[in-house]
C-alpha positions as a Markdown table, in Angstrom:
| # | Residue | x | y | z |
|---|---|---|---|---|
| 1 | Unk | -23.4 | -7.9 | 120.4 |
| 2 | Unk | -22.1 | -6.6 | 117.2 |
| 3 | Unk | -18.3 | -7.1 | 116.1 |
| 4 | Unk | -16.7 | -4.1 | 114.7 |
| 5 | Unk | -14.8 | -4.6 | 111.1 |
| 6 | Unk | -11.4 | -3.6 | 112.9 |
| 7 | Unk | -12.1 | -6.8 | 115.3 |
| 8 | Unk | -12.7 | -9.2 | 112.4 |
| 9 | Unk | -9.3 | -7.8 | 110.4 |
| 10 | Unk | -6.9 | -7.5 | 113.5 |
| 11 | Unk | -8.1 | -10.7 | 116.0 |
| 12 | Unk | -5.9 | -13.3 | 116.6 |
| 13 | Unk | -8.6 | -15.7 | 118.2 |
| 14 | Unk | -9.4 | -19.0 | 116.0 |
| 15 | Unk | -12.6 | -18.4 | 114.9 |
| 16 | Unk | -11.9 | -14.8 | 113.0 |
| 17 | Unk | -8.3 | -16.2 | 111.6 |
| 18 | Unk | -10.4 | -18.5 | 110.2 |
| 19 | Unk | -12.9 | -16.4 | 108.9 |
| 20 | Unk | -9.8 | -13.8 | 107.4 |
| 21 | Unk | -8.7 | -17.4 | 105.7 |
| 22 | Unk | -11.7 | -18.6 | 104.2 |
| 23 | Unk | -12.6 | -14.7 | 102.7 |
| 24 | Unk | -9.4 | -14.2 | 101.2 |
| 25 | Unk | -9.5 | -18.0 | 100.0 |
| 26 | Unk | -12.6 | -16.7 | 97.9 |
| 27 | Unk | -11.7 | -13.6 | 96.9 |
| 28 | Unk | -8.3 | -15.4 | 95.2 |
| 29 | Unk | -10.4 | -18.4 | 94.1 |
| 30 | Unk | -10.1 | -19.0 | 89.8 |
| 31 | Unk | -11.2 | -21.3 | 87.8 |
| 32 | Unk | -8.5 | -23.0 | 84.9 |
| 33 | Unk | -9.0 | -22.3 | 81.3 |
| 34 | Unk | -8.2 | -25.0 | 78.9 |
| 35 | Unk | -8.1 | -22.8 | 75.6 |
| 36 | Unk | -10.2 | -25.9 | 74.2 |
| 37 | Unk | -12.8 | -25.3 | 76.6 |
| 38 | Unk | -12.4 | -21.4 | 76.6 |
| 39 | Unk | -11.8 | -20.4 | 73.4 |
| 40 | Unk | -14.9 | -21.2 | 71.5 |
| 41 | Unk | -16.5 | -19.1 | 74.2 |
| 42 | Unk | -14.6 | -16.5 | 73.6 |
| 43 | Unk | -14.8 | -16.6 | 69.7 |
| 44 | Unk | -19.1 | -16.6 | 70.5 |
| 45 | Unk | -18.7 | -14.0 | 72.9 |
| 46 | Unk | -16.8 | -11.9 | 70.5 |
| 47 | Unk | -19.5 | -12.6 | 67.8 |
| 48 | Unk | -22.4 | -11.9 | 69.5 |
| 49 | Unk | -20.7 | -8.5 | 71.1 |
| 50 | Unk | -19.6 | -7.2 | 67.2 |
| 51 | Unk | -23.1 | -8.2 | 66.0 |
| 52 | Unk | -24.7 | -5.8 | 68.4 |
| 53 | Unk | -22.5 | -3.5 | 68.3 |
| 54 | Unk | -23.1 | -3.2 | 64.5 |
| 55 | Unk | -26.7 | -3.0 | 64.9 |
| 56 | Unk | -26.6 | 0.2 | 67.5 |
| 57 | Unk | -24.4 | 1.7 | 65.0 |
| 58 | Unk | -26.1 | 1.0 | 61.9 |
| 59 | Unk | -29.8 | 1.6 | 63.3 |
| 60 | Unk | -29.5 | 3.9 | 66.1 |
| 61 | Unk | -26.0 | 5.9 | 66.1 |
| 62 | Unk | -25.3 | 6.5 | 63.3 |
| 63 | Unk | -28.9 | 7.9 | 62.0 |
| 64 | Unk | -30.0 | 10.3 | 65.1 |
| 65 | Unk | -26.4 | 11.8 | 64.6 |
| 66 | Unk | -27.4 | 12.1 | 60.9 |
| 67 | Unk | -30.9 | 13.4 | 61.3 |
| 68 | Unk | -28.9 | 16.5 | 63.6 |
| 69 | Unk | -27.0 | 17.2 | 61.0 |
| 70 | Unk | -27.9 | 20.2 | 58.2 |
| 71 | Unk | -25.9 | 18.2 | 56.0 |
| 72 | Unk | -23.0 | 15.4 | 55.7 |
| 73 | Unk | -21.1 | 13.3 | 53.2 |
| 74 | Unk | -20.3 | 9.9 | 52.2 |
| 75 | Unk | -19.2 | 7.8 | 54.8 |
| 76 | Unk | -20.1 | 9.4 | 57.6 |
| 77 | Unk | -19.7 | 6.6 | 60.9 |
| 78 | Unk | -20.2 | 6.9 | 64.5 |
| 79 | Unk | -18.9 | 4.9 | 67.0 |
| 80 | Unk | -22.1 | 2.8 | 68.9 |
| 81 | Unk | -23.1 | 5.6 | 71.7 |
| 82 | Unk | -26.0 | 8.4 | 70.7 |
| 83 | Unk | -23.6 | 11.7 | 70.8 |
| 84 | Unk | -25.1 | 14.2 | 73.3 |
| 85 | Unk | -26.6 | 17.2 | 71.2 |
| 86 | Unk | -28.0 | 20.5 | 72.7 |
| 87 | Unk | -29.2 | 23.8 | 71.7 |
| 88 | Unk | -30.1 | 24.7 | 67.7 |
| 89 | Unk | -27.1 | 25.1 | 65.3 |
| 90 | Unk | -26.2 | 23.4 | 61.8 |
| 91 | Unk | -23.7 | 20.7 | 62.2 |
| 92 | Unk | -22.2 | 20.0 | 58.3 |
| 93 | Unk | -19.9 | 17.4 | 57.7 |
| 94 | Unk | -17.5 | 16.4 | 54.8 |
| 95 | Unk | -16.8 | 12.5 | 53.3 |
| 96 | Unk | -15.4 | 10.3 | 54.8 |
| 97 | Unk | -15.4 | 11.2 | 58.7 |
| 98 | Unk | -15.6 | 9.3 | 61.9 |
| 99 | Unk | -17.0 | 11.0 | 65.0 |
| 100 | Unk | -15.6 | 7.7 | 67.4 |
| 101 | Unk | -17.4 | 7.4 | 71.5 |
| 102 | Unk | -19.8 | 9.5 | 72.4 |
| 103 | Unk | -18.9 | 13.1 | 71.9 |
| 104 | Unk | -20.8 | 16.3 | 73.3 |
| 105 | Unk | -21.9 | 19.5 | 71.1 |
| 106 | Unk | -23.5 | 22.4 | 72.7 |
| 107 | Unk | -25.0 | 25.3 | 70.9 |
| 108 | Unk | -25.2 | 28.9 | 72.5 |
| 109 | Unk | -28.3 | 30.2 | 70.0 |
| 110 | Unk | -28.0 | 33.5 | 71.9 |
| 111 | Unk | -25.1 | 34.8 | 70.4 |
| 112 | Unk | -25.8 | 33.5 | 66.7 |
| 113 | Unk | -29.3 | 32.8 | 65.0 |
| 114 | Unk | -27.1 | 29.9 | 63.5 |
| 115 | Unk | -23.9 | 28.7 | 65.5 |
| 116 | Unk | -22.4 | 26.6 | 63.1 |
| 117 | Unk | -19.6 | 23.7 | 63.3 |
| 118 | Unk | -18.1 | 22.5 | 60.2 |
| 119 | Unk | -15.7 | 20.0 | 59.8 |
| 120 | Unk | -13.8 | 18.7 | 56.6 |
| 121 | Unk | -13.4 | 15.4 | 54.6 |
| 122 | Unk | -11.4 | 12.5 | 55.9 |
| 123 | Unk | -11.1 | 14.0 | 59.5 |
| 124 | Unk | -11.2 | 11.6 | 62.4 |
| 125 | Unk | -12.5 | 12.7 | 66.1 |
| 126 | Unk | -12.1 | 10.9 | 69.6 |
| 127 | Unk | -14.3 | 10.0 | 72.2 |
| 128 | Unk | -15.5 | 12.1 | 75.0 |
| 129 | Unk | -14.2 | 15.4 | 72.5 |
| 130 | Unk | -16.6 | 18.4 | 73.4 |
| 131 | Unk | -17.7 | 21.8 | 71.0 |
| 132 | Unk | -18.9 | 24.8 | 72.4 |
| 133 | Unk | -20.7 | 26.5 | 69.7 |
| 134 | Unk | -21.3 | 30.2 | 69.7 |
| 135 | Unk | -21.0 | 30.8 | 66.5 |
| 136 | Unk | -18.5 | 28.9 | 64.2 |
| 137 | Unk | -16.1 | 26.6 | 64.8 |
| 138 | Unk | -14.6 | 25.4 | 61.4 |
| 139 | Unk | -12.0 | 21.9 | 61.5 |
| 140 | Unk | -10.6 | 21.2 | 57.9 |
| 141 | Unk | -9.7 | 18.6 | 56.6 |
| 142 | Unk | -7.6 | 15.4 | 57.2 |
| 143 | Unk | -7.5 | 16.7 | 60.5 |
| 144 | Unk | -7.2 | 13.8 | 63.8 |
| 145 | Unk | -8.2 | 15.2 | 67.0 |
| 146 | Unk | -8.0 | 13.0 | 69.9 |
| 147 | Unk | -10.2 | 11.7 | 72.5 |
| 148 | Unk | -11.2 | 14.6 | 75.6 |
| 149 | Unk | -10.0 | 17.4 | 73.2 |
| 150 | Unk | -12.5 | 20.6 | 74.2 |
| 151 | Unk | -13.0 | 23.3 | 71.4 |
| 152 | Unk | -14.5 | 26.5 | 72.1 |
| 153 | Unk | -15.4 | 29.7 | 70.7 |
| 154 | Unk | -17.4 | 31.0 | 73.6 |
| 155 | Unk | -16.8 | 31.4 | 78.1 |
| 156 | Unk | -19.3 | 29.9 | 79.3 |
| 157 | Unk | -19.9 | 32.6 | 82.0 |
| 158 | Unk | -18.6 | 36.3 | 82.1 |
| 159 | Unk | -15.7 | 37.5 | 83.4 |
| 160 | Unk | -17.5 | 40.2 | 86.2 |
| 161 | Unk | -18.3 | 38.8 | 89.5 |
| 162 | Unk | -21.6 | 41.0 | 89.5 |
| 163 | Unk | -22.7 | 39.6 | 86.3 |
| 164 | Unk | -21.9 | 35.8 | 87.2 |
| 165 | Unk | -24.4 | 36.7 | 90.3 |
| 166 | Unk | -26.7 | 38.0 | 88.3 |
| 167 | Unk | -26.6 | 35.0 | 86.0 |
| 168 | Unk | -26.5 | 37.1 | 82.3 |
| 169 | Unk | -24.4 | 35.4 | 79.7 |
| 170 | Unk | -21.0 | 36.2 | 78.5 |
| 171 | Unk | -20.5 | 39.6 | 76.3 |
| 172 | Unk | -20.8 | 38.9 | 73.0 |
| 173 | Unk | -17.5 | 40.1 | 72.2 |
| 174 | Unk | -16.1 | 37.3 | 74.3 |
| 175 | Unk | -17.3 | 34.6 | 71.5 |
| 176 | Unk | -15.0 | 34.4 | 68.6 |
| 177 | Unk | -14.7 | 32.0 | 66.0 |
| 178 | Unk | -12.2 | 28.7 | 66.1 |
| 179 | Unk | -10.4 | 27.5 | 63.1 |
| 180 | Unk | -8.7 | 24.4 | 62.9 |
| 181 | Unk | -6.2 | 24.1 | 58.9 |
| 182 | Unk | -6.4 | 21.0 | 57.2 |
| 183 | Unk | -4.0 | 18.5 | 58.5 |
| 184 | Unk | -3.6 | 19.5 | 62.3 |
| 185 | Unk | -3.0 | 16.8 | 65.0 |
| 186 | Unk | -4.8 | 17.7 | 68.4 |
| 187 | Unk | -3.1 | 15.7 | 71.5 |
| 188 | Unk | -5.5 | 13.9 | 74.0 |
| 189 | Unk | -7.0 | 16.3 | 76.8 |
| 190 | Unk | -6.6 | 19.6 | 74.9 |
| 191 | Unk | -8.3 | 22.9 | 75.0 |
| 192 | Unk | -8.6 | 25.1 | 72.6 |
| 193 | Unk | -9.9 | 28.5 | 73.2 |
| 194 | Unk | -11.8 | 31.1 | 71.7 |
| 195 | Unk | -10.5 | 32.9 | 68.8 |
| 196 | Unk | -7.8 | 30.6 | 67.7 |
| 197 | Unk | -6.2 | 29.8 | 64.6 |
| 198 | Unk | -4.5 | 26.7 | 64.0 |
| 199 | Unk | -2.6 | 26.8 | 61.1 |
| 200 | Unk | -2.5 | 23.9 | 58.6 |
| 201 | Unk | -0.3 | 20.7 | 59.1 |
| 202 | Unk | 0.1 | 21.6 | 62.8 |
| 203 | Unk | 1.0 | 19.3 | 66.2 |
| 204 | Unk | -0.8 | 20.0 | 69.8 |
| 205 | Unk | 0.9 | 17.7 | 71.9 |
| 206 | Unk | -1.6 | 16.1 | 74.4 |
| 207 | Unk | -3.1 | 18.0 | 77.4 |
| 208 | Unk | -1.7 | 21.3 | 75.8 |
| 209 | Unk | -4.0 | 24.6 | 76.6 |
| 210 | Unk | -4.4 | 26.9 | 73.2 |
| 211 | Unk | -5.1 | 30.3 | 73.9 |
| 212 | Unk | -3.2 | 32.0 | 71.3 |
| 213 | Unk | -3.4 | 31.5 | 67.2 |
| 214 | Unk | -0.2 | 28.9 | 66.1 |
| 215 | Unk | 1.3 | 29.3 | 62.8 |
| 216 | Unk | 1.5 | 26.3 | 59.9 |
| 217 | Unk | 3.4 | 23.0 | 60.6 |
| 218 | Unk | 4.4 | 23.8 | 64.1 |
| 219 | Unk | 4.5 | 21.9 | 67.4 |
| 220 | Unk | 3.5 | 23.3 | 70.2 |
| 221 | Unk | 2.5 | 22.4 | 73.8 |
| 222 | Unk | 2.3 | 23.1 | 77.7 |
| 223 | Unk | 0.1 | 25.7 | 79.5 |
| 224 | Unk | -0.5 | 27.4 | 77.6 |
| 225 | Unk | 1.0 | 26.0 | 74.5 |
| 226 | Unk | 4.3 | 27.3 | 73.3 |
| 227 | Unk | 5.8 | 26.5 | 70.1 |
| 228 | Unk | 8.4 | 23.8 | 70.4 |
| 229 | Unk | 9.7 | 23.4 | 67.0 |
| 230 | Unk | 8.7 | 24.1 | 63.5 |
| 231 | Unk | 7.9 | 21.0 | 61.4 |
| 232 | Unk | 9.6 | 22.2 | 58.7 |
| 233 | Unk | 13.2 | 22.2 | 59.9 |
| 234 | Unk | 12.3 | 18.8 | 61.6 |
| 235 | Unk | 11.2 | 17.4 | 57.9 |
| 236 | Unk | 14.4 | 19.0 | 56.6 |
């Protein structure tokens, strides 16, 4: 006869106290670490981990992200993960820029004969950040935008109900260009929609929702974003 899992937890009878005893005695069992013992393990471990991580940067990474790219500058570094790269667009890229994680960039061909995304020198990019490319999205440069930001200048489906049944794409008037100033800070877990401007030297605070263009060197945030103070008067 089986024996249910609420038998085994809740009996008070010998043989499942014991059982209750010896499983948790198992589950809490550790071993001691004498850093003597330990710590050259660790310092191998470590080695051996940077050492591969520097070859699936150097030979895989870093060059398939190249080869997609129309063209890019000096220094330009991936983290170790193959960024996920669909559709046919040009992807041109400045000096010195780091595209960190693994990333996701998705061209919409149908709108453009050549979606482009640009992005500028000495600009920095988190992981898991996803582009939606219609037809441009431009980042300038010295710009950090952190890891889960989403940029897009195009819905993915339309607005009517009769033309999500029908499965057509969005109106083409619904995909307008995105463009990011030099110098702008993008908070973790942002979105930024279609048709915005964000003006140079600018803050999103983290998880904000951009559906409206923000002026130079000012913070906003919420949802949607609302300007919160102007960096100016803050400098001042």
């Amino acid at each position: 006869m089986s024996v249910s899992r609420k038998t085994i937890v809740s009996s008070h009878s010998f043989p499942y106290r014991l059982a209750r005893k010896t499983y948790y005695g198992v589950q809490g069992f550790s071993l001691p670490a004498p850093a003597i013992i330990v710590k050259p393990i660790l310092w191998f471990y470590l080695a051996l981990r940077s050492i591969w991580h520097f070859l699936l940067r150097v030979f895989l990474a870093e060059p398939l992200f190249k080869a997609y790219c129309k063209s890019y500058g000096r220094n330009l570094h991936t983290g170790i993960f193959v960024h996920w790269i669909m559709g046919k667009g040009d992807i041109v890229i400045g000096d010195n820029v780091r595209i960190d994680g693994k990333c996701s960039f998705n061209f919409a061909a149908r709108f453009d004969n050549n979606p482009t995304l640009t992005i500028g020198n000495n600009t920095g990019i988190g992981h898991n950040c996803s582009f939606t490319i219609g037809k441009r999205i431009t980042i300038g440069n010295d710009c950090m935008i952190a890891a889960g930001t989403k940029i897009s200048d195009a819905n993915g489906h339309p607005l009517d109900p009769e033309s999500r049944l029908q499965k057509t794409p969005p109106d083409e008037s619904s995909v307008r260009p995105v463009t990011i100033g030099d110098n702008v800070w993008i908070g973790q877990d942002s979105f930024i929609f279609p048709g915005v401007t964000i003006g140079e030297g600018s803050v999103v605070s983290a998880c904000s929702i951009v559906r409206n263009d923000i002026p130079p060197y000012t913070i906003v945030s919420g949802n949607p974003a609302r300007k919160r103070a102007s960096l100016k008067s803050i400098i001042k």
